[in-house]
MARPALO-536760 format. One record per residue (C-alpha): x, y, z; residue in three letters. Coordinates in Angstrom, 1 decimal. Layout:
px = X | py = Y | pz = Z | residu = ALA
...
END
This chain:
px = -0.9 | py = -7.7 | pz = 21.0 | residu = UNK
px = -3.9 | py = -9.4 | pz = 19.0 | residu = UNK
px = -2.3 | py = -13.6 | pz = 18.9 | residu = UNK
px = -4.1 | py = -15.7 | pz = 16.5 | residu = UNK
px = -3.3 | py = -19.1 | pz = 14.5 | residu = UNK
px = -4.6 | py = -17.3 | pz = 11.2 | residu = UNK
px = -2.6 | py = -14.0 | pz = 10.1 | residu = UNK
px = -4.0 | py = -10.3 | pz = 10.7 | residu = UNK
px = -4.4 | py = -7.7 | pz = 8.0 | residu = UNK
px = -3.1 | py = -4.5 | pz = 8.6 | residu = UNK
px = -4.2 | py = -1.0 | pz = 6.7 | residu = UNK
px = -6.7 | py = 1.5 | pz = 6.4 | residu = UNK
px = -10.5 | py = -0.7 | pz = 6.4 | residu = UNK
px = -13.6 | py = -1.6 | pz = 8.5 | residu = UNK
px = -12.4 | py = -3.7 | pz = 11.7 | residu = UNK
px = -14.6 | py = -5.9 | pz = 14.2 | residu = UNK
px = -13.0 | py = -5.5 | pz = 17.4 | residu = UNK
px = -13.5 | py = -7.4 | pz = 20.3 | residu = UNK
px = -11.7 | py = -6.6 | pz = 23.8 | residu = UNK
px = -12.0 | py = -8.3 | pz = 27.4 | residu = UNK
px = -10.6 | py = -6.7 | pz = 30.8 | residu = UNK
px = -7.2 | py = -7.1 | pz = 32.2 | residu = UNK
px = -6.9 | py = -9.9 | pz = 34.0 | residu = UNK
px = -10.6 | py = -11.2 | pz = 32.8 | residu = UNK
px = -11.6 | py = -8.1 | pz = 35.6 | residu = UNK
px = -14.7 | py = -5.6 | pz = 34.5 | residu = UNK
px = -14.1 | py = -2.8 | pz = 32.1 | residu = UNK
px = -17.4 | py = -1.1 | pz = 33.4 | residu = UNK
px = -18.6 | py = -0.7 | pz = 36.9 | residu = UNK
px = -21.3 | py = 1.8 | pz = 36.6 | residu = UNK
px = -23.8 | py = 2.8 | pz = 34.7 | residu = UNK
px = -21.6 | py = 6.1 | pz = 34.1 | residu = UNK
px = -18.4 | py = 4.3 | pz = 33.1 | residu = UNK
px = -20.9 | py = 2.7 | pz = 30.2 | residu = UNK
px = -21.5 | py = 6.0 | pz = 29.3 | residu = UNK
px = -18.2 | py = 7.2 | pz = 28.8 | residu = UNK
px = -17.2 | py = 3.8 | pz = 27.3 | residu = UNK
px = -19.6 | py = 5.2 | pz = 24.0 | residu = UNK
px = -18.2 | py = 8.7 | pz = 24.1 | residu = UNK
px = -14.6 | py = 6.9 | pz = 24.2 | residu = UNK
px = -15.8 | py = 4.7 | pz = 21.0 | residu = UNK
px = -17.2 | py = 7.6 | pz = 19.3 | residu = UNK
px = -14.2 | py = 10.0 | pz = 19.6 | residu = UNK
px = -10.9 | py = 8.0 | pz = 18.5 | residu = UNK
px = -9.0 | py = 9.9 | pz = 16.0 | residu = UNK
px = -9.3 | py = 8.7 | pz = 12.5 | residu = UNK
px = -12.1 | py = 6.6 | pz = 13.4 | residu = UNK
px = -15.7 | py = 6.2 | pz = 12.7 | residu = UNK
px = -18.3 | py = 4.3 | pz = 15.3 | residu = UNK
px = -20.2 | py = 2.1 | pz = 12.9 | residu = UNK
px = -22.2 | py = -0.6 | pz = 15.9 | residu = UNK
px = -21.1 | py = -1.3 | pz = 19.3 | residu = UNK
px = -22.2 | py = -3.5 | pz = 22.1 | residu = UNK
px = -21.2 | py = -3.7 | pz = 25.5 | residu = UNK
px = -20.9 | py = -5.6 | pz = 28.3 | residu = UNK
px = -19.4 | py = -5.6 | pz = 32.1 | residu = UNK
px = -16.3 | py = -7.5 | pz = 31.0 | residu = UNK
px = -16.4 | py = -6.8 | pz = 26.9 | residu = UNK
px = -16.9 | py = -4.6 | pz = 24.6 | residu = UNK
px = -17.3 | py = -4.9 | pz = 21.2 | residu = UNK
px = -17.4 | py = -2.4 | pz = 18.2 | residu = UNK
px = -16.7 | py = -1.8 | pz = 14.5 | residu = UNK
px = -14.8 | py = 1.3 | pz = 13.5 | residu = UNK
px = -14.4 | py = 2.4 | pz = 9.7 | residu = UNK
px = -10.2 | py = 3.3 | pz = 10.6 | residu = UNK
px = -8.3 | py = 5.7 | pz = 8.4 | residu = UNK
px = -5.1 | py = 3.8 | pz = 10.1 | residu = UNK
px = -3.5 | py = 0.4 | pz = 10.6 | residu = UNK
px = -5.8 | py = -1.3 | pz = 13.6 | residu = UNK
px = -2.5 | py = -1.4 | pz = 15.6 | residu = UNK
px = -3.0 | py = 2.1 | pz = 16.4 | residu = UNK
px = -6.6 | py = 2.3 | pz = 16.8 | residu = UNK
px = -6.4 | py = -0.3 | pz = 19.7 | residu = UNK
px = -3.3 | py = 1.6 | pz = 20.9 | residu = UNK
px = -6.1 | py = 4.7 | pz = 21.4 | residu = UNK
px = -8.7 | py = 2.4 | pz = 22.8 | residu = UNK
px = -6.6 | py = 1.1 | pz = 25.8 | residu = UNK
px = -5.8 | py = 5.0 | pz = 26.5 | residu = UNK
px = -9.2 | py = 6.5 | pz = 26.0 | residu = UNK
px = -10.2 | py = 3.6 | pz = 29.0 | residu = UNK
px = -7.5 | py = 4.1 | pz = 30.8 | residu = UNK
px = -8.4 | py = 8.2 | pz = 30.8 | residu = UNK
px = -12.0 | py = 6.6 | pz = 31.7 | residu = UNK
px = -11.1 | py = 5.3 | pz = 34.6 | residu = UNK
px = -8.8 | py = 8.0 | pz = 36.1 | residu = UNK
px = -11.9 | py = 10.2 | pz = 35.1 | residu = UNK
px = -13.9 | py = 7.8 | pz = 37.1 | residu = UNK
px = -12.6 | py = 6.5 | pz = 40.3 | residu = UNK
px = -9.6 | py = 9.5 | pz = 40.4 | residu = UNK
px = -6.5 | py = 7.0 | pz = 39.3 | residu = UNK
px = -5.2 | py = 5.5 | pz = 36.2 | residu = UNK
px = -5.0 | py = 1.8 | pz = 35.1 | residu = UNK
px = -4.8 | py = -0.6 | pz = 32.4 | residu = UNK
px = -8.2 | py = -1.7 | pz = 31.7 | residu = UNK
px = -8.6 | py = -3.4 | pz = 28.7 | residu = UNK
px = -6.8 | py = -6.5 | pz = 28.0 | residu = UNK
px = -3.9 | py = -6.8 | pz = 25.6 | residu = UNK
px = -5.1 | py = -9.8 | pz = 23.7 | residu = UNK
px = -8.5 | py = -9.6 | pz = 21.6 | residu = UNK
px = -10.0 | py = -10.1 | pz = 18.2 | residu = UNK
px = -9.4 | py = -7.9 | pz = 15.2 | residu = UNK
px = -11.2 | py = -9.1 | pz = 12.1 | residu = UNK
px = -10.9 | py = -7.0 | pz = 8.9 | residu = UNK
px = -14.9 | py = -6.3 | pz = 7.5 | residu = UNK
px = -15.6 | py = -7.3 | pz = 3.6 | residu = UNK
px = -17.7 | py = -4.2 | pz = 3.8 | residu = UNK
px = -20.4 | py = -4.9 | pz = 1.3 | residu = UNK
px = -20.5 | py = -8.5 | pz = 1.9 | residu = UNK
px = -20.6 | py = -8.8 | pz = 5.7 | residu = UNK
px = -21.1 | py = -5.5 | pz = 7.3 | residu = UNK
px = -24.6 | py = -5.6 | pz = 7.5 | residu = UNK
px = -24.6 | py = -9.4 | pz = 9.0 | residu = UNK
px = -22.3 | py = -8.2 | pz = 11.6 | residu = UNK
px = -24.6 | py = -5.2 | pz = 13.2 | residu = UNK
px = -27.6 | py = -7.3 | pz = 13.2 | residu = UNK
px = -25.9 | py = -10.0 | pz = 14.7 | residu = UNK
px = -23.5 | py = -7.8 | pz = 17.5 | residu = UNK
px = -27.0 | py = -5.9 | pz = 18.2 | residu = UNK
px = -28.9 | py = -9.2 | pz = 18.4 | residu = UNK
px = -25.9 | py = -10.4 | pz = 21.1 | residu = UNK
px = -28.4 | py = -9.5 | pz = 24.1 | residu = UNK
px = -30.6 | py = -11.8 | pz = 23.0 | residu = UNK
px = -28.6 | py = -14.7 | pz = 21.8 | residu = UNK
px = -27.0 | py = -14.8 | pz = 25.2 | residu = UNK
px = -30.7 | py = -14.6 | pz = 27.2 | residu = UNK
px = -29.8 | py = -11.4 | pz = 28.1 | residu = UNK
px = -33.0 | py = -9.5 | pz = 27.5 | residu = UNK
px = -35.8 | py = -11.2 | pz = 25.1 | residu = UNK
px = -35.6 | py = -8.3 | pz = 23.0 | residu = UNK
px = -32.9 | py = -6.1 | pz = 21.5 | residu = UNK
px = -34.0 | py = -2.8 | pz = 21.6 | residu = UNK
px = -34.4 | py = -3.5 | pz = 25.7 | residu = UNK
px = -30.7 | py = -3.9 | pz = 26.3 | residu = UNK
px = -29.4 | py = 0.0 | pz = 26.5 | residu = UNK
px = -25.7 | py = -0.4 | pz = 26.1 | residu = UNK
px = -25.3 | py = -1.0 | pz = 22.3 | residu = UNK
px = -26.3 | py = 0.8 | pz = 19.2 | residu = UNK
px = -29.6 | py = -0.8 | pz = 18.4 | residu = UNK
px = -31.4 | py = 1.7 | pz = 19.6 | residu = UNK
px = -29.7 | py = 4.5 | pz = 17.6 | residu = UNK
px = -30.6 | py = 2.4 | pz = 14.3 | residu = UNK
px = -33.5 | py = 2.3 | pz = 15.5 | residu = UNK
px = -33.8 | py = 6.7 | pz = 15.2 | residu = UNK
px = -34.8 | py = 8.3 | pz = 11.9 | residu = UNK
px = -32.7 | py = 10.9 | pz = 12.7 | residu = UNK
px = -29.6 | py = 9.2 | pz = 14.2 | residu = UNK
px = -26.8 | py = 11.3 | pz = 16.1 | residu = UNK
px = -23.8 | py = 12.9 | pz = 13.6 | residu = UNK
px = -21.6 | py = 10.5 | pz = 15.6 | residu = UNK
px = -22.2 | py = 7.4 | pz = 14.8 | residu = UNK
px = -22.5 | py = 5.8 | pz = 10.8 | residu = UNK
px = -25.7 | py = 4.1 | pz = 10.7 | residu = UNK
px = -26.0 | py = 4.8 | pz = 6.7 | residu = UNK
px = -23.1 | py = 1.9 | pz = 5.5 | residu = UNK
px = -25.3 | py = -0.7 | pz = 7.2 | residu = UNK
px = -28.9 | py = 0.4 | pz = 6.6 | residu = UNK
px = -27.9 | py = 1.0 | pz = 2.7 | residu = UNK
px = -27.0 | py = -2.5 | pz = 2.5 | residu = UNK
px = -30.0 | py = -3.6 | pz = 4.5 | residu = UNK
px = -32.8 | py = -1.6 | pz = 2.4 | residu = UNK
px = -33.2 | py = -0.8 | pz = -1.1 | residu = UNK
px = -34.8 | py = 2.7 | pz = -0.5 | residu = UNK
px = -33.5 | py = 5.8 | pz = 1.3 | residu = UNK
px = -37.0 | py = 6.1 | pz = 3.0 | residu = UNK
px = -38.1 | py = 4.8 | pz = 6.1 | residu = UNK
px = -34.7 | py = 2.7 | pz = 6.9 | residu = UNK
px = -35.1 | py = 2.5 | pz = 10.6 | residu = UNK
px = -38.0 | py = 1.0 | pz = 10.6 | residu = UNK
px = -37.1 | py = -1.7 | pz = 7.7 | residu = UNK
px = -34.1 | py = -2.5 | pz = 10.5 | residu = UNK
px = -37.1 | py = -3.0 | pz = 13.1 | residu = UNK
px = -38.3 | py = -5.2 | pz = 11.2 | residu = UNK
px = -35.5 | py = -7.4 | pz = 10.7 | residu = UNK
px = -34.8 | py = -7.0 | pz = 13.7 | residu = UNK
px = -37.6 | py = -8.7 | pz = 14.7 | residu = UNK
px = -36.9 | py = -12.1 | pz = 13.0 | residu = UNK
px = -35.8 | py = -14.4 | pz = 15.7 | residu = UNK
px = -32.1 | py = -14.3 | pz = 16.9 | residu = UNK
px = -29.3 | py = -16.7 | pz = 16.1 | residu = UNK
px = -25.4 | py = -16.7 | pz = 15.5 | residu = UNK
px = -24.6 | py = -16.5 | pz = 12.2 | residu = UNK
px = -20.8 | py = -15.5 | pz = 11.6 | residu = UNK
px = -17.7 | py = -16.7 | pz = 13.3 | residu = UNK
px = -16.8 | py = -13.3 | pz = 15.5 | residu = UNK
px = -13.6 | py = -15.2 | pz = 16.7 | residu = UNK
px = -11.8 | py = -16.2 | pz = 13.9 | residu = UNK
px = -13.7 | py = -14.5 | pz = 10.6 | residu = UNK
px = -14.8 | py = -16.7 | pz = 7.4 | residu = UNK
px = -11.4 | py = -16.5 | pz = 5.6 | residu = UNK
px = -9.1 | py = -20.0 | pz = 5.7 | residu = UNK
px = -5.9 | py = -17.7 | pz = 6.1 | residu = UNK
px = -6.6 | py = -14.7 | pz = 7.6 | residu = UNK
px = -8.5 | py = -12.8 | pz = 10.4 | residu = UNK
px = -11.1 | py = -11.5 | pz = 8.1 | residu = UNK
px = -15.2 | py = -11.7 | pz = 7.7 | residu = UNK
px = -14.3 | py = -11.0 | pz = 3.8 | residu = UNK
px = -14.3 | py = -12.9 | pz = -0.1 | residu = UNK
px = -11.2 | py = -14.0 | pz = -1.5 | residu = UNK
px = -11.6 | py = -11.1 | pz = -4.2 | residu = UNK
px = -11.7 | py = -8.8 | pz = -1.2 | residu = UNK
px = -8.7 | py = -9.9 | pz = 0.3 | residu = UNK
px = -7.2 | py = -9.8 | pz = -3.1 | residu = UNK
px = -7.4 | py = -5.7 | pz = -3.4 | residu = UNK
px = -6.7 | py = -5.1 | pz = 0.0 | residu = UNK
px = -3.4 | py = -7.4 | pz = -0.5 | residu = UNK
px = -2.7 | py = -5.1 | pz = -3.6 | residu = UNK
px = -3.8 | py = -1.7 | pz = -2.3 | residu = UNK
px = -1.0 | py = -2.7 | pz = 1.0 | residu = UNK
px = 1.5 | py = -4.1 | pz = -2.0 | residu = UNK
px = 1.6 | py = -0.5 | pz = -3.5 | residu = UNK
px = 2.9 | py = 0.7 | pz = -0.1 | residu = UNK
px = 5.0 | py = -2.3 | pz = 0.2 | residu = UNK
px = 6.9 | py = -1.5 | pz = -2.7 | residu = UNK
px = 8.8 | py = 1.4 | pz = -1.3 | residu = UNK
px = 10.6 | py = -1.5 | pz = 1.0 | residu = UNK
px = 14.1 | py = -1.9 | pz = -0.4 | residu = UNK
px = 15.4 | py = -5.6 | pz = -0.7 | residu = UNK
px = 17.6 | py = -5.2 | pz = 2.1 | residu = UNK
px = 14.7 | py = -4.0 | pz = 4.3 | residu = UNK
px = 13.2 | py = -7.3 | pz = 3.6 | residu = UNK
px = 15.9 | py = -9.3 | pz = 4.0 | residu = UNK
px = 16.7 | py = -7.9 | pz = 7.1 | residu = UNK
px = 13.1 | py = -9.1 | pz = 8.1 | residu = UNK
px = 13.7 | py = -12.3 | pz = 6.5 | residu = UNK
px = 16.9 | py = -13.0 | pz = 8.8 | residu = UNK
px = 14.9 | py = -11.4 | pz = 11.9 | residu = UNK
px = 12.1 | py = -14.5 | pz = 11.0 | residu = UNK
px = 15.1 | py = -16.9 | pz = 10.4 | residu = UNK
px = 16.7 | py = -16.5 | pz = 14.1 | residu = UNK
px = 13.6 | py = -16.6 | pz = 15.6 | residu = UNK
px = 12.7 | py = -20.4 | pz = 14.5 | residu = UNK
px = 16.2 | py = -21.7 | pz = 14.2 | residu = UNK
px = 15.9 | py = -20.6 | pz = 18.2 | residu = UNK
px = 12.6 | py = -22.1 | pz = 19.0 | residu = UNK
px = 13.5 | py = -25.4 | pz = 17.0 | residu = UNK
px = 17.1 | py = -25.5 | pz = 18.2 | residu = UNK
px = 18.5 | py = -25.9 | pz = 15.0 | residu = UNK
px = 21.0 | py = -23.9 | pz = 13.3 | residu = UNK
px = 20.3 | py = -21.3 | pz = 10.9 | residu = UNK
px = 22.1 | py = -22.1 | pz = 7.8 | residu = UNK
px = 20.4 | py = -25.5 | pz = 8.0 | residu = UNK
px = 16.9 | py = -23.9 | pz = 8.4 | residu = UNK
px = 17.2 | py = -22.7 | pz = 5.1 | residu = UNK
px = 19.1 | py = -25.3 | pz = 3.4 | residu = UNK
px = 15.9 | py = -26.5 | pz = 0.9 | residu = UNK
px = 18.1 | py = -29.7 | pz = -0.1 | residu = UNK
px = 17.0 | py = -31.1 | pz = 3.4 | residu = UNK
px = 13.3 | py = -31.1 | pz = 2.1 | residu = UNK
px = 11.7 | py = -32.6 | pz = 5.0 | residu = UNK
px = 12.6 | py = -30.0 | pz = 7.7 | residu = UNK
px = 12.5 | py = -27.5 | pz = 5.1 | residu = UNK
px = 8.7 | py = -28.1 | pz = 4.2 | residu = UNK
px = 8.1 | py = -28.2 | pz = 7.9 | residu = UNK
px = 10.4 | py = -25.1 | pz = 9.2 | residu = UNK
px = 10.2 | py = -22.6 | pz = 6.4 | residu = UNK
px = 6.2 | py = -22.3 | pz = 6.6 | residu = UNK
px = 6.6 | py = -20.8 | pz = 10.2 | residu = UNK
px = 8.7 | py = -18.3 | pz = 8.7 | residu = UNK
px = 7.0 | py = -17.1 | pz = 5.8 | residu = UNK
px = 3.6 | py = -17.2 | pz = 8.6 | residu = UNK
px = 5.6 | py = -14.5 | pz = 10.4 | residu = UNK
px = 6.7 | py = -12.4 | pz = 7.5 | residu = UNK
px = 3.4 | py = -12.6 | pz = 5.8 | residu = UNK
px = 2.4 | py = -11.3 | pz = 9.7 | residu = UNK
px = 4.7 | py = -8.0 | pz = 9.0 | residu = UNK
px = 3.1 | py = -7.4 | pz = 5.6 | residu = UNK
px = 6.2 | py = -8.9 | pz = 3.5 | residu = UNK
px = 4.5 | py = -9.2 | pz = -0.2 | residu = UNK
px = 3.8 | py = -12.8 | pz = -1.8 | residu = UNK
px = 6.5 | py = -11.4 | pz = -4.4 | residu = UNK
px = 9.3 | py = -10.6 | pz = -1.6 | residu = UNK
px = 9.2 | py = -13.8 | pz = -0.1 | residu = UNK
px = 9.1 | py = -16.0 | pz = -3.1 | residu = UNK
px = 12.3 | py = -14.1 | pz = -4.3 | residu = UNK
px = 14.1 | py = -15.1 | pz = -0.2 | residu = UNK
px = 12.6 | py = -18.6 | pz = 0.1 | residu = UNK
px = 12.9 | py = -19.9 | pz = -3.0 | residu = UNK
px = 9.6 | py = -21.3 | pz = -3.8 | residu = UNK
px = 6.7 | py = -20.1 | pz = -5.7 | residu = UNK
px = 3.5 | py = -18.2 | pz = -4.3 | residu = UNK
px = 1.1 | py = -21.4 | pz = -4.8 | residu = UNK
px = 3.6 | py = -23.6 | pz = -2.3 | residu = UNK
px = 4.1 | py = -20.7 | pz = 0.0 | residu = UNK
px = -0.4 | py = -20.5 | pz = 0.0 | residu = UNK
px = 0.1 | py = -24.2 | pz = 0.6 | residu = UNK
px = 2.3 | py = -24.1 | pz = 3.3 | residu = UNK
px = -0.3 | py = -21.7 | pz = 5.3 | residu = UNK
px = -3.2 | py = -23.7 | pz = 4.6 | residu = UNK
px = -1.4 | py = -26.8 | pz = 5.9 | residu = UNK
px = -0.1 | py = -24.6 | pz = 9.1 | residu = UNK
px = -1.9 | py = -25.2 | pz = 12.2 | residu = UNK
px = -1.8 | py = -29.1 | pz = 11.2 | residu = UNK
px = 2.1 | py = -29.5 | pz = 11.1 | residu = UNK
px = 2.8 | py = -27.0 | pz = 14.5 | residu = UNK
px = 0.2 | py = -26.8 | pz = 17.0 | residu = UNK
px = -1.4 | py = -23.2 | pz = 17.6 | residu = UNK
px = 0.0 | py = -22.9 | pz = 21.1 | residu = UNK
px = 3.6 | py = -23.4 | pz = 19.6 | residu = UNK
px = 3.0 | py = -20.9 | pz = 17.2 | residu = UNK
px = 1.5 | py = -18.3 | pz = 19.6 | residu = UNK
px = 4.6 | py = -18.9 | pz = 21.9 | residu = UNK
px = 7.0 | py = -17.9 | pz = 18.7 | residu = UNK
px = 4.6 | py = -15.0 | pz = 17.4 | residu = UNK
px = 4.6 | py = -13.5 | pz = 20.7 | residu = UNK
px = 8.1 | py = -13.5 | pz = 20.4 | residu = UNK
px = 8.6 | py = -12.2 | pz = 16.9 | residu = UNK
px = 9.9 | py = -8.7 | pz = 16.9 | residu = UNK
px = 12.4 | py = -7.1 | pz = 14.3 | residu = UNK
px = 15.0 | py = -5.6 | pz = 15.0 | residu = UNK
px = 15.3 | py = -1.6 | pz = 16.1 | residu = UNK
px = 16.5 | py = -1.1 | pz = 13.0 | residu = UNK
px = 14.3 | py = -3.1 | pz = 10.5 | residu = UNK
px = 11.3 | py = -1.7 | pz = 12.2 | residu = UNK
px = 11.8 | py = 1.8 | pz = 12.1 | residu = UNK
px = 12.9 | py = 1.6 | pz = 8.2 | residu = UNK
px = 10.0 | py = -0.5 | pz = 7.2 | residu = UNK
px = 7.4 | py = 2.0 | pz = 8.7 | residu = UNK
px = 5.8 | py = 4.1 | pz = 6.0 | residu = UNK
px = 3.5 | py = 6.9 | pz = 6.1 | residu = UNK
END
């Protein structure tokens, strides 16, 4: 689905999502299709609409999620594919497969990210102001009394030390002059798909751990042998010799890809140390040093091919 060098996070959290057409085509074609696309945003199960800006061929939004993002974007590509059968009378895929997903540090970055998706319209010389462009939430931040739908209050907290008169200290931030300020492709993090602190990422590794530690060792080893197959496959090399860590060399270079895709499925720090053999500070290193020993259109290729077995998937899902 979402195919980046760095590795998602999964889990209950804030999420940045941005999501193109099919096909590069237009998600919108009239002004009542934008319409809908807000009522779509605003009524995905679990959810809540924190910001959102839209465009012909992209929309962008950030959801407080109750659930893993999987299955929020699962409901986004129905909700517009309901859109456009409500629309035009048939149904289609509309929104693209691939996108970004970045998990939100909430009370470091969540206020950075609505000024700057709001201020979008203007960086791209759209309009010359934001509150002129009518297809984001600007204009609702912009309300002392904004609609019960969308959650204006986790961004305008962090924005202004008082309760009072909020919408108008956003005006007048708002008001500074526009510039790009955050990486909305890729997050800040070196590892991960995340706007977030390393102490951040820390809790939300341990808050997933505590789920993770219903997994039985087989379940994970089962994974671990899934991972194995995969890049003895794509390096044409035998299995047994993948993991053979008295050949060093192809070890240190081969190994890393694995632990990138089981650290992709969730696998705790703590279960893969325990299959590969080496401690967590190698296995950090061997991330960092990733996308400089394989090249990030090799590793797409093999992530877009990494999917566990029947099995293994449908005993590692907890709820």
């Amino acid at each position: 689905m979402i195919m980046e060098t760095k590795m998602t996070l999964h889990g209950p959290g804030v999420y940045y999502f941005a999501i193109g057409g099919v096909k590069e085509s237009p998600i919108f074609n009239s002004v009542f299709e934008f319409e809908y696309g807000v009522n779509a945003l605003a009524s995905l199960p679990s959810t809540r609409l924190i910001a959102f800006h839209l465009e012909s061929d992209h929309l962008h939004c950030v959801l407080r999620c109750e659930r893993d993002w999987s299955e929020v974007f699962d409901d986004l590509q129905r909700a517009f594919e309901n859109l456009h059968e409500r629309c035009w009378g048939k149904r289609k895929a509309i929104l693209s497969d691939q996108g970004t997903v970045l998990l939100i540090d909430e009370q470091a970055y969540l206020a950075d990210l609505v000024l700057e998706l709001h201020r979008l319209p203007v960086i791209q010389k759209r309009v010359v102001d934001a509150s002129l462009y009518p297809w984001s939430s600007d204009h609702l931040y912009r309300l002392k009394n904004p609609p019960t739908w969308i959650e204006t209050d986790a961004a305008l907290n962090l924005l202004c030390n008082t309760r009072h008169n909020r919408h108008e200290r956003y005006a007048a931030v708002m008001a500074q002059p526009a510039k790009a300020v955050l990486d909305l492709q890729q997050g800040n993090h070196a590892l991960y798909q995340a706007l977030a602190r390393d102490t951040f990422i820390d809790r939300h590794l341990k808050r997933s751990a505590l789920v993770q530690s219903q997994r039985s060792r087989e379940d994970s080893r089962r994974l671990f042998d899934d991972a194995c197959d995969l890049v003895a496959d794509c390096f044409s090399i035998n299995k047994v010799d993948l993991q053979d860590s008295s050949q060093r060399r192809q070890f240190n270079r081969l190994m890393p890809v694995v632990v990138y895709l089981l650290r992709d499925r969730g696998l705790h720090y703590d279960d893969i140390t325990r299959l590969v053999g080496e401690d967590e500070d190698r296995l950090q290193l061997w991330l960092r040093n990733l996308k400089a020993d394989h090249a990030p259109a090799l590793l797409n290729r093999i992530m877009q091919r990494w999917s566990p077995t029947p099995m293994a998937m449908s005993e590692l899902i907890t709820e």
